[in-house]
C-alpha positions in Angstrom: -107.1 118.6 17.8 -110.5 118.5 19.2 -110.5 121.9 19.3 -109.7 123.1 16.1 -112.3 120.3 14.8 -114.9 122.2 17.0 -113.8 125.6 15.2 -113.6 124.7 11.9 -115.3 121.4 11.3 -117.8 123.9 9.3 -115.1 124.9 6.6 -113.0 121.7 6.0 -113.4 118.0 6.8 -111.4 116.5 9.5 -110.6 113.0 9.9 -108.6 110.3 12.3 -107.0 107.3 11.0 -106.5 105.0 13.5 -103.2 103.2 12.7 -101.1 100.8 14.6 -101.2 100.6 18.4 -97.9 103.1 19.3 -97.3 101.6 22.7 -98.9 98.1 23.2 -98.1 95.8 26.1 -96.8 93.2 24.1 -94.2 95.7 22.6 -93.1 99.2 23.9 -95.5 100.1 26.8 -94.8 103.5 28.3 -95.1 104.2 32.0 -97.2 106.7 31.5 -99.7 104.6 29.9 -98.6 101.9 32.8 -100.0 105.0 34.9 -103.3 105.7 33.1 -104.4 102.0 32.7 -104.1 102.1 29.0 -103.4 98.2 28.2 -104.1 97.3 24.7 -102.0 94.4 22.9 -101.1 95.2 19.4 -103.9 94.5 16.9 -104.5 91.5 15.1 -107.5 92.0 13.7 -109.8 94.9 12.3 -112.1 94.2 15.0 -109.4 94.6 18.0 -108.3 98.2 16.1 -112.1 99.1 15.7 -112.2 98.6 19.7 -109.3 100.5 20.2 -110.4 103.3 18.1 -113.3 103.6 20.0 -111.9 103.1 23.3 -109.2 106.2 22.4 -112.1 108.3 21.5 -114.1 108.0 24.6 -111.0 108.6 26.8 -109.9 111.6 25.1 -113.7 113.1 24.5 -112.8 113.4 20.7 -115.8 113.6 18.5 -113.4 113.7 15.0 -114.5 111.6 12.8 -112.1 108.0 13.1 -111.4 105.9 10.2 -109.1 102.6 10.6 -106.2 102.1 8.8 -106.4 97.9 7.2 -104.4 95.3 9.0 -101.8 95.4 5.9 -101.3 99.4 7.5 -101.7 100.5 3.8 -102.4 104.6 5.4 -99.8 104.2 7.9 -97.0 103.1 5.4 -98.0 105.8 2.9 -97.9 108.7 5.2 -95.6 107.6 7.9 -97.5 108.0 10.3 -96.6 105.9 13.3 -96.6 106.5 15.9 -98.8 109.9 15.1 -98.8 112.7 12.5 -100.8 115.6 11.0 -102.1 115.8 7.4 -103.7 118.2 5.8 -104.6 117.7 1.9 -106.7 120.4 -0.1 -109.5 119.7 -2.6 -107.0 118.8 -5.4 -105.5 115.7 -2.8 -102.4 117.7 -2.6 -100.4 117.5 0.9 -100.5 120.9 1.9 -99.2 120.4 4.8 -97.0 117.2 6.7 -96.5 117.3 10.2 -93.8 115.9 11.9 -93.7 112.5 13.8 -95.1 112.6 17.5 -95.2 113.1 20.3 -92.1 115.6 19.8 -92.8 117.3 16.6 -96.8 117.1 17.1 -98.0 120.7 16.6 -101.1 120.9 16.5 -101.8 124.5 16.7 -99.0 124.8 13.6 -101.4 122.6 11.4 -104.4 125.6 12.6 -102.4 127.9 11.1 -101.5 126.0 7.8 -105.1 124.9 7.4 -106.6 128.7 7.9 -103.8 130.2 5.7 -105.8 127.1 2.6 -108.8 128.3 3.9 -108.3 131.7 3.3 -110.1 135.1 3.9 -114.0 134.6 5.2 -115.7 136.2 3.0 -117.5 138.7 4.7 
C-alpha cells in the first residue's frame, strides 16, 4: 500500500483506519508475530489503539495517513473490515471498489488498478 500512496497520493486521498488488534496476545496470537516480537493485548482504550497505530506505522515505514476506528468499532462494523480490507470510495461516497478480507484476499495491486481506472486518463 505504501507504494501506491507514494504514486498517487497527488491524485486521490489515502487513508488507514486502524481497527481492532487482528492478533492480540490475549486472543489469537500468530507465530509469526510470536517471531517478530509483535505483542500487543487487545485495546481497551483509544489511547492503547493510538499506540498501536503508531507503533504499526513505524514498523512497516508507512507514511499513509492513520485514522482510529472508536472503541465502539463503529468503521470496523460498517465495512467489515477485521481483520484487514481495502476501500476505495469516489467523490460522491460511493464504494467503488471492496476488497476482500485479509491476509488471503488482500490485493493490493488489484485496488491500483480499480483506483486508476476512477481516476481516469491524465490529461495531458
Amino acid at each position: 500500500m505504501q507504494k501506491i500512496y507514494d504514486e498517487l497520493k497527488h491524485e486521490a486521498t489515502f487513508f488507514v483506519i486502524y481497527i481492532a488488534e487482528a492478533h492480540p496476545d490475549d486472543g489469537w496470537q500468530t507465530d509469526s508475530n510470536e517471531q517478530e516480537g509483535i505483542r500487543l493485548r487487545q485495546h481497551t482504550t483509544s489511547d492503547e489503539r493510538r499506540a498501536a497505530a503508531q507503533s504499526c506505522a513505524t514498523k512497516l515505514k508507512l507514511s499513509i495517513p492513520t485514522l482510529l476506528d472508536n472503541m465502539d468499532d463503529a468503521a470496523n462494523n460498517a465495512f467489515s473490515a477485521w481483520p484487514e480490507r481495502i476501500y476505495i470510495v469516489n467523490k460522491f461516497g460511493i464504494i467503488h471498489y471492496r476488497g476482500g478480507r485479509g491476509p488471503f484476499d488482500f490485493h493490493p495491486t488489484e485496488a491500483r488498478t480499480s483506483l486508476v481506472d476512477l481516476l481516469g486518463p491524465k490529461p495531458d
